[in-house]
Short mmCIF file of the C-alpha atoms (twelve columns), coordinates in Angstrom:
data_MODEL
# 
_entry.id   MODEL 
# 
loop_
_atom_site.group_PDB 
_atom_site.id 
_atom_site.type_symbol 
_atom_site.label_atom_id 
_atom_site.label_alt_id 
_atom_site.label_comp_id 
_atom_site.label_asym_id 
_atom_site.label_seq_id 
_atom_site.Cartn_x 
_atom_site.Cartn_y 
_atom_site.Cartn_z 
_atom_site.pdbx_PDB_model_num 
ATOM 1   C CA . UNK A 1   -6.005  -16.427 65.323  1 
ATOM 2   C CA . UNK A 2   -4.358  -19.356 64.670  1 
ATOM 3   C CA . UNK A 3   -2.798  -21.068 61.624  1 
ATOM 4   C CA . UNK A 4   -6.012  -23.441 61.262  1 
ATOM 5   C CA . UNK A 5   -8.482  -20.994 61.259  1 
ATOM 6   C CA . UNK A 6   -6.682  -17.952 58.973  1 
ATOM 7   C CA . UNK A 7   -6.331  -21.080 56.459  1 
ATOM 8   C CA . UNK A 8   -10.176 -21.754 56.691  1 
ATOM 9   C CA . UNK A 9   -10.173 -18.195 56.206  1 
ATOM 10  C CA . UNK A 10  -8.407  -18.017 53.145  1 
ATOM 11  C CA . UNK A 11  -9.913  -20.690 51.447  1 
ATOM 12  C CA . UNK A 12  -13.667 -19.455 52.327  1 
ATOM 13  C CA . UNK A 13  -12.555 -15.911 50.544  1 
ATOM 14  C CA . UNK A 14  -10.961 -17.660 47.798  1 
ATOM 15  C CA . UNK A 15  -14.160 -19.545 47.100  1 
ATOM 16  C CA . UNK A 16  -16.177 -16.349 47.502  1 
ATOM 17  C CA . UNK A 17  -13.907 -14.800 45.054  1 
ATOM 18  C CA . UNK A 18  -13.683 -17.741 42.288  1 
ATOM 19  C CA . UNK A 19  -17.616 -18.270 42.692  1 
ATOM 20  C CA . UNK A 20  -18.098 -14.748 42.141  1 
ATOM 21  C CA . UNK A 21  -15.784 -14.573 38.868  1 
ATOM 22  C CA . UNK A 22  -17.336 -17.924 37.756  1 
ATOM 23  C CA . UNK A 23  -21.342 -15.510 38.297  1 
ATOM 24  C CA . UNK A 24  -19.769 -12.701 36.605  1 
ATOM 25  C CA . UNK A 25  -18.470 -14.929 33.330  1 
ATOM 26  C CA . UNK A 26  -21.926 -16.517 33.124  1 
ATOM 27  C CA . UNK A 27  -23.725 -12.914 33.413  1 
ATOM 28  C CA . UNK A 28  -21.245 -11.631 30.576  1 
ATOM 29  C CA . UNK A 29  -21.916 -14.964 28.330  1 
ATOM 30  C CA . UNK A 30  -25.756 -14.439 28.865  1 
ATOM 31  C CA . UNK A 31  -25.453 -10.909 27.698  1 
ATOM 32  C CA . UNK A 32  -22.845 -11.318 24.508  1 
ATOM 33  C CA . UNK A 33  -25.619 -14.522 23.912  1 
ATOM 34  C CA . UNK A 34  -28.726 -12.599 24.308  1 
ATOM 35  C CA . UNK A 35  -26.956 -9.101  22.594  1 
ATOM 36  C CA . UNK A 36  -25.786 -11.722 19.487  1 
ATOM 37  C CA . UNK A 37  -29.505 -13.276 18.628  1 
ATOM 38  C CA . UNK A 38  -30.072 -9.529  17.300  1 
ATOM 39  C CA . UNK A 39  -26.644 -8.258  16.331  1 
ATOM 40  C CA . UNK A 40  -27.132 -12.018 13.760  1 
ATOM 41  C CA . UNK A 41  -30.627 -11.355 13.161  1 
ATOM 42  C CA . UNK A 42  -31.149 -11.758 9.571   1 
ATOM 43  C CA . UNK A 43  -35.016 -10.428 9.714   1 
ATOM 44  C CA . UNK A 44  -36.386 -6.879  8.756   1 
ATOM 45  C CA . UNK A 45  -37.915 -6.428  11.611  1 
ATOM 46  C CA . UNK A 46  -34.572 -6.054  13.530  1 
ATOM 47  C CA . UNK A 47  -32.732 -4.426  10.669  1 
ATOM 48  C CA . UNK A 48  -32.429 -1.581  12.625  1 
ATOM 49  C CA . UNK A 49  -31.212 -3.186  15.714  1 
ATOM 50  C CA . UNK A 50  -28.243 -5.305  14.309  1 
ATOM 51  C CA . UNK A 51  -25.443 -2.606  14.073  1 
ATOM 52  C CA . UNK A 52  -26.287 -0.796  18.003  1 
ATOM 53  C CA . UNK A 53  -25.956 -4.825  18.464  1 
ATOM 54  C CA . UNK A 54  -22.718 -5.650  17.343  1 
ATOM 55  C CA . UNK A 55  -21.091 -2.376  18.531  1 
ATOM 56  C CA . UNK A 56  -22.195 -3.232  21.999  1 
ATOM 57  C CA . UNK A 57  -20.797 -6.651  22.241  1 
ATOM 58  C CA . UNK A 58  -17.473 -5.309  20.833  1 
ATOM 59  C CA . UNK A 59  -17.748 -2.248  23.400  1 
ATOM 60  C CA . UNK A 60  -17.676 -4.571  25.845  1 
ATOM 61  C CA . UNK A 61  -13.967 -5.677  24.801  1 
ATOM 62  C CA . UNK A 62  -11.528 -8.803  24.629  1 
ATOM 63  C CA . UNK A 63  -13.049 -10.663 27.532  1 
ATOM 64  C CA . UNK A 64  -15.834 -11.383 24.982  1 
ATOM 65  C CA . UNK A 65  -13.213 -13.169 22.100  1 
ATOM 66  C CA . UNK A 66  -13.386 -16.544 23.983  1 
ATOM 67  C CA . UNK A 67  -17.276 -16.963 24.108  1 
ATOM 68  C CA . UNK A 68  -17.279 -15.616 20.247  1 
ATOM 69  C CA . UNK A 69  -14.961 -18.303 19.214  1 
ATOM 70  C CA . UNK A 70  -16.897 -20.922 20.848  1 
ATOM 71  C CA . UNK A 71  -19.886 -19.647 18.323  1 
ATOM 72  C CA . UNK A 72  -17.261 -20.151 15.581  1 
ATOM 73  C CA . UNK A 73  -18.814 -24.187 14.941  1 
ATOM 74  C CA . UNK A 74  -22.097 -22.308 13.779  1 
ATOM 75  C CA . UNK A 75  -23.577 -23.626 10.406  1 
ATOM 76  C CA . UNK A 76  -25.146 -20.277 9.867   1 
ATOM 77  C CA . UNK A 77  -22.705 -18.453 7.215   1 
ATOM 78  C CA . UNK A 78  -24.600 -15.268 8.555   1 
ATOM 79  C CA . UNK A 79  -23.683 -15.803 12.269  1 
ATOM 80  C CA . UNK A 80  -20.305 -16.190 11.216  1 
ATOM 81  C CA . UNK A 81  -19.706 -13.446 9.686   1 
ATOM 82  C CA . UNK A 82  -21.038 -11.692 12.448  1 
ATOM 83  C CA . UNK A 83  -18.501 -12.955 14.983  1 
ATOM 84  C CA . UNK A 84  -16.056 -12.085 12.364  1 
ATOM 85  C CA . UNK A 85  -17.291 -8.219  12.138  1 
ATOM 86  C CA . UNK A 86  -17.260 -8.127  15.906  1 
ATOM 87  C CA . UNK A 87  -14.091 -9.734  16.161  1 
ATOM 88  C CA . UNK A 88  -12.610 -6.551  13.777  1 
ATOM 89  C CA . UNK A 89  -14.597 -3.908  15.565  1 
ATOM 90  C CA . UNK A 90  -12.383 -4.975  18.717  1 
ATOM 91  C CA . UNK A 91  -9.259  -5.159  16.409  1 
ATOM 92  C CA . UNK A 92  -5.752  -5.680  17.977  1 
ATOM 93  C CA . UNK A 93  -6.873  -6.516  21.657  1 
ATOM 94  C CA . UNK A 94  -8.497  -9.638  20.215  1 
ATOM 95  C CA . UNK A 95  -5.503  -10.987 18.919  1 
ATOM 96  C CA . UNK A 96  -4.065  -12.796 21.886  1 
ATOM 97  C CA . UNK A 97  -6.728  -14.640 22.212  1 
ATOM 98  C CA . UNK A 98  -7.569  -15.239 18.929  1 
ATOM 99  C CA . UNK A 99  -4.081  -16.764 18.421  1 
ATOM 100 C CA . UNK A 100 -4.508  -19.165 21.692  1 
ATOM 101 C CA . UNK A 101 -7.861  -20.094 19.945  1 
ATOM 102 C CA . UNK A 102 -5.223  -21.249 16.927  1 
ATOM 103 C CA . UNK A 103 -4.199  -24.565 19.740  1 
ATOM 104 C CA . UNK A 104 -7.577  -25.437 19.788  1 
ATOM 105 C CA . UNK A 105 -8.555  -29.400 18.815  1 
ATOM 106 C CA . UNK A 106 -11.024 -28.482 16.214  1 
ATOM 107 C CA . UNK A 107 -10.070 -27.669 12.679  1 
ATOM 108 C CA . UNK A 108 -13.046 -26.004 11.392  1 
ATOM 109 C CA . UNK A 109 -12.769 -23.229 14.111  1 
ATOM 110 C CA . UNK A 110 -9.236  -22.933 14.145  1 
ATOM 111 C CA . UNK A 111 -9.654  -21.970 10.416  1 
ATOM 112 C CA . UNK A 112 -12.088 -19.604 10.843  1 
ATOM 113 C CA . UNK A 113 -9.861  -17.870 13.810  1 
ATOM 114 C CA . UNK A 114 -7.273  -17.485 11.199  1 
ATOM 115 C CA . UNK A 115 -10.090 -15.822 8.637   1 
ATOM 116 C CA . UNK A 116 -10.675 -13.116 10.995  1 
ATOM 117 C CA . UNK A 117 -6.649  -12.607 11.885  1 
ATOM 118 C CA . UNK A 118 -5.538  -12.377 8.260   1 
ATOM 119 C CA . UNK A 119 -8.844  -8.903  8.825   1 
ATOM 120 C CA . UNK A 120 -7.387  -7.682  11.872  1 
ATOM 121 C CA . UNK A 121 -4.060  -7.603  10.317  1 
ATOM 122 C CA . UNK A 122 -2.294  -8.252  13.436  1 
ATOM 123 C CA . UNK A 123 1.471   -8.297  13.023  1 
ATOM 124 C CA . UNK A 124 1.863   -10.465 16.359  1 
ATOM 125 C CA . UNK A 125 -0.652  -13.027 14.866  1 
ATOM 126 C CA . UNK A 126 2.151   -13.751 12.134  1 
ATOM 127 C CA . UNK A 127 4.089   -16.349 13.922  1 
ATOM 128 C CA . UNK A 128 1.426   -18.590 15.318  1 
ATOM 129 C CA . UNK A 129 -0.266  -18.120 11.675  1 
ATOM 130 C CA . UNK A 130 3.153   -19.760 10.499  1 
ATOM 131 C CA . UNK A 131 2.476   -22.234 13.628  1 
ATOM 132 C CA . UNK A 132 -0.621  -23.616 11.966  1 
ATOM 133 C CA . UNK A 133 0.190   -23.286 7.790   1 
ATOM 134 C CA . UNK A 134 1.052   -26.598 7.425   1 
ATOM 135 C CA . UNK A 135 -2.025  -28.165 9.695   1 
ATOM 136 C CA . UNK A 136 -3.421  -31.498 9.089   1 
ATOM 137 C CA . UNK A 137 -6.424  -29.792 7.808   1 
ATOM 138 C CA . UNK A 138 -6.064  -28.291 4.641   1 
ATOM 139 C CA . UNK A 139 -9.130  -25.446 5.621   1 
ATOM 140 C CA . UNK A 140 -6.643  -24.206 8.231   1 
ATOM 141 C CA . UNK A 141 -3.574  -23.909 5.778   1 
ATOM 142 C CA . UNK A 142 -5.801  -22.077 3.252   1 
ATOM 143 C CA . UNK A 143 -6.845  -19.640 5.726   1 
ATOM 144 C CA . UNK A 144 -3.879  -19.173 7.572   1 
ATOM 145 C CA . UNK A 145 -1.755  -18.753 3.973   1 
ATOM 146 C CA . UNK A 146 -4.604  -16.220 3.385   1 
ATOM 147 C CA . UNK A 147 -4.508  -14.341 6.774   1 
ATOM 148 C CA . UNK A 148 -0.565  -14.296 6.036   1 
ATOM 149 C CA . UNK A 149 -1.200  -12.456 2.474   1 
ATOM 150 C CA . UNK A 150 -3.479  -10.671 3.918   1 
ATOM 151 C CA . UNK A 151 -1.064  -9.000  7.130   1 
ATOM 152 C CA . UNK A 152 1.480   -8.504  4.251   1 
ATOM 153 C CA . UNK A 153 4.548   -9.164  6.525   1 
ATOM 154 C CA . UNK A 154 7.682   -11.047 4.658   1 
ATOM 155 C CA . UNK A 155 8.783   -13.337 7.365   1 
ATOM 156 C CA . UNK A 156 5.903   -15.603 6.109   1 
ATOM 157 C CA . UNK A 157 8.019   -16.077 2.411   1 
ATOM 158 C CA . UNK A 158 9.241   -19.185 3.427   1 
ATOM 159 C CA . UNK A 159 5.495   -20.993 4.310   1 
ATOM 160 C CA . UNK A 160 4.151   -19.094 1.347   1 
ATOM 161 C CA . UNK A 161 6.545   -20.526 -1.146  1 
ATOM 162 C CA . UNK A 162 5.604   -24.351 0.985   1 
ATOM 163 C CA . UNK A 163 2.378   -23.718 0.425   1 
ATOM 164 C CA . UNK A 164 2.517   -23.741 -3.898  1 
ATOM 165 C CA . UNK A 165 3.534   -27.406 -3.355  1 
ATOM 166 C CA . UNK A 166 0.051   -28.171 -1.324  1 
ATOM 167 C CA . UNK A 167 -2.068  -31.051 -2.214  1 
ATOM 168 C CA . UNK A 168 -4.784  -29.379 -2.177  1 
ATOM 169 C CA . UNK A 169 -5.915  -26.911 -4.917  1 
ATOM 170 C CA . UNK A 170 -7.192  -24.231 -2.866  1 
ATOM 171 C CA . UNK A 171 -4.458  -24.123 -0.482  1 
ATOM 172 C CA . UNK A 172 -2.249  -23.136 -3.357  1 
ATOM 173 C CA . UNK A 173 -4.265  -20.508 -4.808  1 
ATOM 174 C CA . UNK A 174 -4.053  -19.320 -1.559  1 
ATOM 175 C CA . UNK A 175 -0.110  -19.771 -1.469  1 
ATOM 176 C CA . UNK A 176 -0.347  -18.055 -4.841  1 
ATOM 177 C CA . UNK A 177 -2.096  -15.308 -4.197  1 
ATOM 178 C CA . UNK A 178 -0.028  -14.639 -1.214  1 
ATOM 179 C CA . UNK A 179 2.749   -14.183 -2.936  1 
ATOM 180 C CA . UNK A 180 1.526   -11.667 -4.472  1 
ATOM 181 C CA . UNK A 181 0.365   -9.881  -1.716  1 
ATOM 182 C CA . UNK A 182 3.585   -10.040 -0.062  1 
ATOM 183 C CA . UNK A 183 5.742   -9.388  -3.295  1 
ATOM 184 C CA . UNK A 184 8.051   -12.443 -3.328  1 
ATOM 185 C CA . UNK A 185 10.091  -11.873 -6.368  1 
ATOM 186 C CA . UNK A 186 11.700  -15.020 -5.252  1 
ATOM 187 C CA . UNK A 187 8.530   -17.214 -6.047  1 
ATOM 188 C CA . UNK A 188 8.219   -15.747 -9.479  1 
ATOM 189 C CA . UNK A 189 9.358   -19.566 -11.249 1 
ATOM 190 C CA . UNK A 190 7.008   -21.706 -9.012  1 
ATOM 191 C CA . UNK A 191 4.086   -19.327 -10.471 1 
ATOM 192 C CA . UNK A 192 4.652   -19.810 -13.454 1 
ATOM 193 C CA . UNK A 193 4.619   -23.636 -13.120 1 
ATOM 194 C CA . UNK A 194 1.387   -23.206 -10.998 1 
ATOM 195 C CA . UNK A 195 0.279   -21.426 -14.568 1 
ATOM 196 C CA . UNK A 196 -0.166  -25.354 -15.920 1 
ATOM 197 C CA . UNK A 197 -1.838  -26.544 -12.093 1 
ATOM 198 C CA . UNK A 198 -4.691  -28.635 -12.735 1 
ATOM 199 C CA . UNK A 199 -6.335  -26.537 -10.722 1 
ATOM 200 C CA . UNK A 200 -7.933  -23.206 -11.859 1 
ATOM 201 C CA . UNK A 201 -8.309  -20.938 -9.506  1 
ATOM 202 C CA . UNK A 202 -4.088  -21.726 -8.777  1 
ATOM 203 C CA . UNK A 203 -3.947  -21.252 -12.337 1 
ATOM 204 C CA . UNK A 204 -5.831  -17.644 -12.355 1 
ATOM 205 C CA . UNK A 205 -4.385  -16.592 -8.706  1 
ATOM 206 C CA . UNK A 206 -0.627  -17.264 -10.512 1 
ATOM 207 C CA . UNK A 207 -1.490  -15.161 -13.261 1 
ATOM 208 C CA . UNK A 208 -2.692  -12.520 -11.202 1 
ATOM 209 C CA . UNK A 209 0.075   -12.392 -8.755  1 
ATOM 210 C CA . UNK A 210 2.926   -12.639 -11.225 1 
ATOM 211 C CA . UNK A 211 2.073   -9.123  -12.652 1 
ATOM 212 C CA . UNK A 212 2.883   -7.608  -9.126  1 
ATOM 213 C CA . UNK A 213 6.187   -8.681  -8.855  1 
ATOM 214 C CA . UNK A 214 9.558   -7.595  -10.774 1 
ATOM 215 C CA . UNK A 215 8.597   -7.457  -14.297 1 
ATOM 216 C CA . UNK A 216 11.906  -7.661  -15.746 1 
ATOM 217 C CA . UNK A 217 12.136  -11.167 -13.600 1 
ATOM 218 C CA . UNK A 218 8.994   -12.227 -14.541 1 
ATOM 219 C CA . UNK A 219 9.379   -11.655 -18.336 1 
ATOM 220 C CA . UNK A 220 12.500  -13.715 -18.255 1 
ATOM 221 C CA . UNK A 221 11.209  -16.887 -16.382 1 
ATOM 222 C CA . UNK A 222 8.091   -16.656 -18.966 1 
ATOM 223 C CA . UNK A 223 9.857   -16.780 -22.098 1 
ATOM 224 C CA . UNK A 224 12.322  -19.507 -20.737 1 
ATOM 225 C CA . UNK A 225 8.842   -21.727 -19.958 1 
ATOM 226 C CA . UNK A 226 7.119   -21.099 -23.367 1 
ATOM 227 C CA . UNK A 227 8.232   -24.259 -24.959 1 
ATOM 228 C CA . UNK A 228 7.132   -25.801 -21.717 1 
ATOM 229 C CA . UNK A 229 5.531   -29.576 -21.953 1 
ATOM 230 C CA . UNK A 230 2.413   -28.185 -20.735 1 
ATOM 231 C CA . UNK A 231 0.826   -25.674 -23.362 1 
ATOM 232 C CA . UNK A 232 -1.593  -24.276 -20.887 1 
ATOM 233 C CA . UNK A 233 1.911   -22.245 -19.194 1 
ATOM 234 C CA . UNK A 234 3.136   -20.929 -22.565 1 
ATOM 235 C CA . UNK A 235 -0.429  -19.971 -23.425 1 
ATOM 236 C CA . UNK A 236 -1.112  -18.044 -19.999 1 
ATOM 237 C CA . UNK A 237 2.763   -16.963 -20.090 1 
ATOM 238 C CA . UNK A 238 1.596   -15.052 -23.286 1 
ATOM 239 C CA . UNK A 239 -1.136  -13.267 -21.431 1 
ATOM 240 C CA . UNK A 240 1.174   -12.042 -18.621 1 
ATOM 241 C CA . UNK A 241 3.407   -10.721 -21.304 1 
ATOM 242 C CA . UNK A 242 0.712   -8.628  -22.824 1 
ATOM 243 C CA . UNK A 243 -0.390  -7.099  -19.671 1 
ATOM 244 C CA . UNK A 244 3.267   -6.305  -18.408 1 
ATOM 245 C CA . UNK A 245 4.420   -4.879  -21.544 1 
ATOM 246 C CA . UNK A 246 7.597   -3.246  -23.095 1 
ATOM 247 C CA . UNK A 247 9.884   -4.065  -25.894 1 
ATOM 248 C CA . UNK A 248 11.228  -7.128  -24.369 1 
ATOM 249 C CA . UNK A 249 7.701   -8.463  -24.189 1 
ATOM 250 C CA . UNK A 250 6.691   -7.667  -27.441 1 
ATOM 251 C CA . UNK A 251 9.502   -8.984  -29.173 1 
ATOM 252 C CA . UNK A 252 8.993   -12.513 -27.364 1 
ATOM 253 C CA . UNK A 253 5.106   -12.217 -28.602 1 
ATOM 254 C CA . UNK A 254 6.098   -11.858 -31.931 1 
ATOM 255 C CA . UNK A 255 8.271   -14.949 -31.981 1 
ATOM 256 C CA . UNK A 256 5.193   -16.887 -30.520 1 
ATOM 257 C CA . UNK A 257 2.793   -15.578 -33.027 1 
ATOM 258 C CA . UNK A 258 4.558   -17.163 -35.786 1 
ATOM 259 C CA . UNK A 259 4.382   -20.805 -33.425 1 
ATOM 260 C CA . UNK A 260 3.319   -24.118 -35.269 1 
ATOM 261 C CA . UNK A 261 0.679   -24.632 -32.077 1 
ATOM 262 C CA . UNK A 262 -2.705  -22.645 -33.584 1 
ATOM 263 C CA . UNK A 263 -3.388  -22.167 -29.877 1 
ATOM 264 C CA . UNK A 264 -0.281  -20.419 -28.909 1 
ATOM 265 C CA . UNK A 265 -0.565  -17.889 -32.073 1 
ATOM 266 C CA . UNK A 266 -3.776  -17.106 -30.568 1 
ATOM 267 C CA . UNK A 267 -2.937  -16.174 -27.036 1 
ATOM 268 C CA . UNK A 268 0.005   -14.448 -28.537 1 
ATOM 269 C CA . UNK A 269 -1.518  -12.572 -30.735 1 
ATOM 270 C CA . UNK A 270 -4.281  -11.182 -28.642 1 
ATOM 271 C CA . UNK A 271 -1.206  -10.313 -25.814 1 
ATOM 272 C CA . UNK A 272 0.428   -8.213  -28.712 1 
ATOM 273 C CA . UNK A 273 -2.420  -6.007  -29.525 1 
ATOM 274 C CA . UNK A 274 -2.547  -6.067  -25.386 1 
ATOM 275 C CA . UNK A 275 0.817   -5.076  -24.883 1 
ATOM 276 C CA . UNK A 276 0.672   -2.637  -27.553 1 
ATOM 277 C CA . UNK A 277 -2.914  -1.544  -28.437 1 
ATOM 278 C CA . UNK A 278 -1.922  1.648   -30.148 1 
ATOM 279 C CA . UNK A 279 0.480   -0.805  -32.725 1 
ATOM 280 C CA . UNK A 280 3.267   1.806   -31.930 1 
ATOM 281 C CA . UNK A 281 5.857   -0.735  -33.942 1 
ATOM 282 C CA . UNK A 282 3.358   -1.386  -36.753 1 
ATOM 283 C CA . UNK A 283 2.774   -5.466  -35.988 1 
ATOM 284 C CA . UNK A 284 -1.346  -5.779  -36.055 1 
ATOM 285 C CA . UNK A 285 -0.839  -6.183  -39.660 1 
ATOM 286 C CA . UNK A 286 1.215   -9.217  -39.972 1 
ATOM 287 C CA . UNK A 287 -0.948  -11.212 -37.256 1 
ATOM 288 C CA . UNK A 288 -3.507  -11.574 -39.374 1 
ATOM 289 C CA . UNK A 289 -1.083  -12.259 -42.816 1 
ATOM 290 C CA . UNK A 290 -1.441  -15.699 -44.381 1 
ATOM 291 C CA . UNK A 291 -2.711  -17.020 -40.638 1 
ATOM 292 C CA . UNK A 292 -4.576  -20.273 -41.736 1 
ATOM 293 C CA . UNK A 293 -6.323  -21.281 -38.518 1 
ATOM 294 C CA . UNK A 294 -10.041 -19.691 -38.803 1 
ATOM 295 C CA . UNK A 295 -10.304 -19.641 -34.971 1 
ATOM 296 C CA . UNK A 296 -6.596  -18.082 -34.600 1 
ATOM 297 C CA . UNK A 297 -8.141  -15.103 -36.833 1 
ATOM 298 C CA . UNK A 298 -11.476 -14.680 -34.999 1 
ATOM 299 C CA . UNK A 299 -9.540  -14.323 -32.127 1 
ATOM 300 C CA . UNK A 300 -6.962  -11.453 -33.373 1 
ATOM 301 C CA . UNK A 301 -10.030 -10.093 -35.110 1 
ATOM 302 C CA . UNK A 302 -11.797 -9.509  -31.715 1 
ATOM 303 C CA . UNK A 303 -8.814  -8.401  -29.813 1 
ATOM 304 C CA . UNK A 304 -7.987  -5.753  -32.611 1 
ATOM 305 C CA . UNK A 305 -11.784 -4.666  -32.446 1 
ATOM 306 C CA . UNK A 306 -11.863 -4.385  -28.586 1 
ATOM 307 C CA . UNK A 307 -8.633  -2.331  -28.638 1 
ATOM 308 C CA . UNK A 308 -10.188 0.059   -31.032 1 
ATOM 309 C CA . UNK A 309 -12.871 0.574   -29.238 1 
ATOM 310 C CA . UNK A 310 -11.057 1.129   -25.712 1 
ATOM 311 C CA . UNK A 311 -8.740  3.773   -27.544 1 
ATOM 312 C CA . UNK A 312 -12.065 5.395   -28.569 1 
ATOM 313 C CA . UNK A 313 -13.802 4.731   -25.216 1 
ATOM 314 C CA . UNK A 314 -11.547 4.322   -22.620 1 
ATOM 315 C CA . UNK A 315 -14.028 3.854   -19.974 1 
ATOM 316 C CA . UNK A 316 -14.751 0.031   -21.434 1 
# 
């Protein structure tokens, strides 16, 4: 045979063998497509069939992840969340290409990709998650910060603490409540500045996340923010304080309760009968001793009656 025909050769069995690949990917996208209008289906009538659905596009393996993420620019909420539960039922072996999804042009499904990483939990997705944290979109940072909380490994610390500085409002709750995922003791002064963020949910997702790290640290960077510029940090400061606890706590309380700012007494005074609902040192008595401010005793008040009540009921 000579050279010109074994070439002709070749290249007819290399057609035969990409047209047959190129049949066999279109048979598996018909399938996953025709298996997915059940395994989505939000009516009663295939109730029944939605599970034996999804467990039979997952059975079928990785090869699937690629035509699942092209679903991912769906506006049904309901069809996304079913590529995400498929996308977990095939765990790990999705990840590689879940995380060559993350290069993909369009935001909106590169964010999503990193919603269903931070579930899988993937420690090799940590890296390209870092990749993408600081994307142009800020729907991409917030998930990828999330997914990075969410996989729990520390070499993320560095984007985390990035992310608390974020523009947006959402990415740094996310940053926030990262950080408390991952336990960065380091991050415990930028949370307490996020305490004042003129955002809430950064506000709430700071509070949240400072209780979980060192509390000796964290009762520290409070009291040296109390007389802080912003009131809203002092005031939120005082709730930490209450839930942490201790001596050291208290005793800070105590010197805010007797605070010029109404406001402050008020969130101090409830985090004392927090922080020590039993009144083990004997100071319920004084919060409410020649307090002026109407509101400031309503508040104690209600606190004192809501700790009496849990010590009878502890189930409330």
């Amino acid at each position: 045979m000579n050279r010109r025909i074994l070439s002709l050769t070749v290249s007819v069995v290399v057609l035969c063998v990409l047209a047959s690949g190129v049949l066999a990917q279109s048979a598996l996208k018909r399938k996953v497509d025709s298996l997915f209008v059940i395994a989505s289906a939000g009516s009663i009538t295939h109730r029944d069939l939605v599970e034996p659905a999804i467990d039979s596009i997952a059975a079928l393996g990785p090869q699937v992840v690629p035509i699942l993420v092209d679903k991912y620019d769906t506006r049904s909420a309901r069809e996304r969340h079913t590529i995400n539960n498929i996308l977990r039922k095939i765990g790990h072996e999705a990840t590689p290409h879940l995380v060559e999804a993350l290069r993909r042009p369009d935001g909106e499904t590169v964010s999503r990709v990193c919603w269903t990483l931070g579930y899988i939990r993937d420690s090799a997705s940590v890296e390209p998650l870092m990749q993408v944290a600081d994307h142009e979109n800020w729907q991409v940072r917030d998930n990828a910060l999330d997914a990075l909380g969410k996989i729990g490994h520390r070499d993320a610390d560095v984007v985390v603490l990035a992310g608390m500085a974020d523009t947006i409002g959402q990415v740094r709750k996310a940053a926030a409540v990262a950080a408390g995922r991952l336990g960065i003791d380091s991050a415990a002064a930028v949370l307490v500045h996020l305490l004042g963020d003129a955002f809430y949910g950064a506000r709430m997702s700071a509070k949240e996340s400072l209780v979980k790290l060192d509390s000796a640290l964290v009762r520290k960077v409070i009291a040296d923010s109390l007389e802080s510029a912003n009131s809203v940090v002092g005031n939120l400061g005082c709730r930490i304080l209450g839930r942490i606890g201790g001596d050291a706590a208290i005793e800070v309380l105590l010197q805010q309760t007797r605070s010029d700012d109404s406001w402050r007494r008020a969130f101090a005074g409830e985090a004392l009968i927090a922080a020590d609902p039993l009144d083990n040192c004997g100071y319920h008595r004084f919060l409410l001793l020649d307090e002026p401010d109407r509101l400031v005793r309503l508040k104690i008040t209600s606190a004192l009656q809501r700790a009496h009540e849990e010590q009878e009921d502890p189930r409330k």
